[in-house]
RODO-2510 file (C-alpha; in nm, 4 decimals, decimal comma):
residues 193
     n   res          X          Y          Z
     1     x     0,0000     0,0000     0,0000
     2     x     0,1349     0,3329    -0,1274
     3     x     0,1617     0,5990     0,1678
     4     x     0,0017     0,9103     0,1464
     5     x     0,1860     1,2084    -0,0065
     6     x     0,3198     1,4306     0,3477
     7     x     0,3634     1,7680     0,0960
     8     x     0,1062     2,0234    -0,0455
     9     x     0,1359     1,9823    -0,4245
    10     x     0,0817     2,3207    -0,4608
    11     x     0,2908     2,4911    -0,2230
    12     x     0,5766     2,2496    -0,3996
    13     x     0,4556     2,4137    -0,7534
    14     x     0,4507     2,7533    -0,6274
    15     x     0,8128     2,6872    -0,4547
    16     x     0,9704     2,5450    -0,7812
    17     x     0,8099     2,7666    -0,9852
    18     x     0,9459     3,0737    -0,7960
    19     x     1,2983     2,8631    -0,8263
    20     x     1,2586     2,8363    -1,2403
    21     x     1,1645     3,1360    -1,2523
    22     x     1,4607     3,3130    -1,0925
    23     x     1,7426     3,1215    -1,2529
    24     x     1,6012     2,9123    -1,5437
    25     x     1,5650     2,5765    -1,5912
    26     x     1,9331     2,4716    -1,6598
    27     x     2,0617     2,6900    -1,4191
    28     x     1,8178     2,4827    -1,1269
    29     x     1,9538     2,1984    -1,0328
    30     x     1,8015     1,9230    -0,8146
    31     x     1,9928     2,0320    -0,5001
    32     x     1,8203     2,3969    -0,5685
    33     x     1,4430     2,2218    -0,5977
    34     x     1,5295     2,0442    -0,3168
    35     x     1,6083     2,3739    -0,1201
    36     x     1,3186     2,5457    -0,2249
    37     x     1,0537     2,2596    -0,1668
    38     x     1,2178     2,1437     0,1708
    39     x     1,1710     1,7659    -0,0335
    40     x     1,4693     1,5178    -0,0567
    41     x     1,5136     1,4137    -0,4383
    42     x     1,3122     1,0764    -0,4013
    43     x     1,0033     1,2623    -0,3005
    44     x     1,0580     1,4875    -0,5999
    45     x     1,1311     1,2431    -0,8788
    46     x     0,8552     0,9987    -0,7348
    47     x     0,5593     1,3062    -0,7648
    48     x     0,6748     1,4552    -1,0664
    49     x     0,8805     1,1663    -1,2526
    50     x     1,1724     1,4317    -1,3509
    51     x     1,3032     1,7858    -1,3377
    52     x     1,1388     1,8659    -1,6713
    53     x     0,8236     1,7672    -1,5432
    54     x     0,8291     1,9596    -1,2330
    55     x     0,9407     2,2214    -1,4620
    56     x     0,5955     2,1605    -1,6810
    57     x     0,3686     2,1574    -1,4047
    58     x     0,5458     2,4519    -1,2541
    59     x     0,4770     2,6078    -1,6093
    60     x     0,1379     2,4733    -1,6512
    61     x     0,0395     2,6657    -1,2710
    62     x     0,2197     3,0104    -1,4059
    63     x     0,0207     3,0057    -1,7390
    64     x    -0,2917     2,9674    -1,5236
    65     x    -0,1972     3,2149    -1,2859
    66     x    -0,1135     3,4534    -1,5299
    67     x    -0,4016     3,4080    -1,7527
    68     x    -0,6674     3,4185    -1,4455
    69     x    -0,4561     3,7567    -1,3363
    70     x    -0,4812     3,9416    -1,6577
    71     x    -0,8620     3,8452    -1,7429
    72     x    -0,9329     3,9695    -1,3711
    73     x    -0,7606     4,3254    -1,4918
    74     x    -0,8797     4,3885    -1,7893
    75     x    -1,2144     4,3065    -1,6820
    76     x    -1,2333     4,5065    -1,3548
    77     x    -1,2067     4,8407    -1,5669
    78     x    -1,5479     4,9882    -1,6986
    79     x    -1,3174     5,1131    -1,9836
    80     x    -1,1571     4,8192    -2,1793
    81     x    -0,8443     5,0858    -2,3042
    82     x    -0,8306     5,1451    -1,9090
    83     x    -0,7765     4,8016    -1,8567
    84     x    -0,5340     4,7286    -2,1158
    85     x    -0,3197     5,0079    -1,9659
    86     x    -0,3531     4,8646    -1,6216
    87     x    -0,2309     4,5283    -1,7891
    88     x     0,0387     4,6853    -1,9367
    89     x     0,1401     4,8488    -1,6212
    90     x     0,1241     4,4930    -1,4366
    91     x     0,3861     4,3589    -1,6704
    92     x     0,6064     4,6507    -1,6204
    93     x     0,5478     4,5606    -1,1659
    94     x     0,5482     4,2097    -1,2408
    95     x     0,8504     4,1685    -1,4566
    96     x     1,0629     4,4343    -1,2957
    97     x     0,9836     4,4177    -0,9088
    98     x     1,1416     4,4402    -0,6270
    99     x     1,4845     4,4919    -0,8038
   100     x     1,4775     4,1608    -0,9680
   101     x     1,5268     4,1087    -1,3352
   102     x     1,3496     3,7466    -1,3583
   103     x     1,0982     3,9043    -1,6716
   104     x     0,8446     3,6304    -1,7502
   105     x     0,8507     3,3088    -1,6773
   106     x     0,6676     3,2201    -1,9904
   107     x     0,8766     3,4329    -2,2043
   108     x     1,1770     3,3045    -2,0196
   109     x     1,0562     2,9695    -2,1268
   110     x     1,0237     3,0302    -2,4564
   111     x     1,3554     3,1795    -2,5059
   112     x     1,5457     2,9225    -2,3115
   113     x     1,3781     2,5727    -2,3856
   114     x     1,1381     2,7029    -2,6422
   115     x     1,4032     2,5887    -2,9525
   116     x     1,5074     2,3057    -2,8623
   117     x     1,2116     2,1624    -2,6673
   118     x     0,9074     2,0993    -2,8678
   119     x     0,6658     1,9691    -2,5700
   120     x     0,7303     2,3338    -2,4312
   121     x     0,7111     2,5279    -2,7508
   122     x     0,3721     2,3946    -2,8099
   123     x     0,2919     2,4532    -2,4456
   124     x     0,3613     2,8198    -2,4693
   125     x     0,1964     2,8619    -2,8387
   126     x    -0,1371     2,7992    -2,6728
   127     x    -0,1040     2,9856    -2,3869
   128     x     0,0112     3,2986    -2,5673
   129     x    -0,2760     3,2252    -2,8463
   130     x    -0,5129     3,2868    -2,5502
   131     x    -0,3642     3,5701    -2,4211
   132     x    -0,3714     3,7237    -2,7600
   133     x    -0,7634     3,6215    -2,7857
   134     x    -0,7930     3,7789    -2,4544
   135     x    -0,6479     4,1114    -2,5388
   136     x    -0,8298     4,0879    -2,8932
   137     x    -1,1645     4,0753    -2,6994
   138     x    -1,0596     4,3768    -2,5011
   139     x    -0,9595     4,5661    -2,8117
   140     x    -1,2723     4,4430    -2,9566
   141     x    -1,4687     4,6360    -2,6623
   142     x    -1,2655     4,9004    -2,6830
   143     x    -1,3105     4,9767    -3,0237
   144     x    -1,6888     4,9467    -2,9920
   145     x    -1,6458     5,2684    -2,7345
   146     x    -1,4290     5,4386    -2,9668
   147     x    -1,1455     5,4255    -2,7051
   148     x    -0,9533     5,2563    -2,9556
   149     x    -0,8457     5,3000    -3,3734
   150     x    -1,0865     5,1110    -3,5425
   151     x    -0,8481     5,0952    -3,8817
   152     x    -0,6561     4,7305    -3,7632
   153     x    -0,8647     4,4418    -3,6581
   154     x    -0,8610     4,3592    -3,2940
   155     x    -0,6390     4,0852    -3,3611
   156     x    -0,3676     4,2702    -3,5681
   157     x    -0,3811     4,5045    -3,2265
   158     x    -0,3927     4,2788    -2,9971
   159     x    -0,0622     4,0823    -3,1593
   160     x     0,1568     4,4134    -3,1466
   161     x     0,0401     4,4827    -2,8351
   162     x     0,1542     4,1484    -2,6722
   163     x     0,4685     4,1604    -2,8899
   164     x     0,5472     4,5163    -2,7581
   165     x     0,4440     4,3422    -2,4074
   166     x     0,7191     4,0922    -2,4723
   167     x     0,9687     4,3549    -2,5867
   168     x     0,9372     4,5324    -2,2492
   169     x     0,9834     4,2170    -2,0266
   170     x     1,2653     4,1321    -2,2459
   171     x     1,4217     4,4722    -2,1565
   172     x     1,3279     4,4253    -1,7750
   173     x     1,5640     4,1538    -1,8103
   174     x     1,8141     4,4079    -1,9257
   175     x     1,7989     4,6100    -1,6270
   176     x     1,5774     4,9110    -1,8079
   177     x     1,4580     5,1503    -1,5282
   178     x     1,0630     5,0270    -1,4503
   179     x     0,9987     5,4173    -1,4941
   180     x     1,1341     5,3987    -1,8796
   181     x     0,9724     5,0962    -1,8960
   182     x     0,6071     5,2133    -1,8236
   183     x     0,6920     5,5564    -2,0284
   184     x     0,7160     5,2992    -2,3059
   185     x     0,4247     5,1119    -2,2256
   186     x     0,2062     5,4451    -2,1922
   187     x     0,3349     5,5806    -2,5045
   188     x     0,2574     5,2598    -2,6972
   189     x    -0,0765     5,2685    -2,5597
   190     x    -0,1455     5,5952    -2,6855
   191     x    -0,0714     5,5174    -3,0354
   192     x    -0,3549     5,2479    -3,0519
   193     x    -0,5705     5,5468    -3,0006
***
C-alpha cells in the first residue's frame, strides 16, 4: 500500500516555480528544488517523474496564474483601453519588481527551452494564443467605445500589443529603469488610439 503524499502539491509548484523562474531551468539543479521545496530528491522524482516535469507543471500553474490575473484586470475596468493600460502596467510591476530582473517566466521559457524543446514550444503557443484572444476581446470592446483606432482588426492590435508586451519584459531583463519601462508602455498605448 502506497503511503500518502506528506507535501502540499501546490505549495511544492509555487516553490519550484518561484525557483525556475529566478534562474532558469538549466541553471536549477536538483539540489536547488530540493532547497526550495524542503523535499529530498526521491520525493521529488517519485511526484513529478523528472526535473522537466516539475518544470511543466510549474509552467502549466504560471500560465494559469497569469491568464486568471490578466482576465481579472482587464475586466475590472469599466473602460476596456483602461484596462489594457492597467495590464500593461502589471507587466512593467510584475517583470521588474522588487529589483529583480526574472521578466516572464513564460517568455523566459520560450527563449530558453522554447528551440530546442518541442513539448514546451507547443505549451507556450497555446497559452500565448489565448492571451492574444484575450487582449483581442478587449480591443474588440474598446473599439466598440471608440477608445480605440478602429483601422486594424482587434487581432492585428492585440498581436503588437503582446509583442510590444514581450519587448518590455525582455528589456526588464536588461535592467531598463521600470519608470522607462512604463513611459514605453504608456506611449505605446497611446498610439492604438
Amino acid at each position: 500500500m502506497a503511503r500518502p503524499r506528506e507535501f502540499d502539491v501546490d505549495e511544492v509548484l509555487s516553490a519550484a516555480m518561484e525557483r525556475f523562474w529566478e534562474h532558469g531551468y538549466a541553471a536549477t539543479s536538483m539540489a536547488d528544488l530540493m532547497d526550495a521545496t524542503g523535499l529530498q530528491k526521491g520525493s521529488l522524482y517519485k511526484a513529478f517523474g523528472s526535473k522537466h516535469e516539475l518544470y511543466t507543471e510549474a509552467l502549466a500553474r504560471y500560465e494559469a496564474q497569469n491568464y486568471a490575473t490578466m482576465k481579472a484586470i482587464l475586466e475590472a475596468e469599466e473602460s476596456p483601453r483602461e484596462g489594457l493600460r492597467r495590464w500593461l502596467r502589471h507587466v512593467v510591476q510584475t517583470c521588474s519588481g522588487q529589483g529583480t530582473k526574472r521578466g516572464c517566466f513564460g517568455v523566459n521559457s520560450l527563449v530558453e527551452l522554447g528551440p530546442h524543446d518541442a513539448a514546451v514550444a507547443a505549451r507556450l503557443r497555446k497559452h500565448f494564443a489565448g492571451v492574444e484572444k484575450l487582449l483581442a476581446e478587449t480591443i474588440a470592446r474598446a473599439q466598440e467605445r471608440g477608445e480605440l483606432r478602429a483601422d486594424r482588426s482587434p487581432a492585428e492590435l492585440a498581436e503588437a500589443l503582446f509583442l510590444f508586451a514581450k519587448g518590455v519584459i525582455a528589456s526588464s531583463k536588461g535592467g531598463h529603469p521600470r519608470a522607462r519601462l512604463q513611459r514605453s508602455a504608456d506611449l505605446f498605448l497611446d498610439t492604438l488610439t
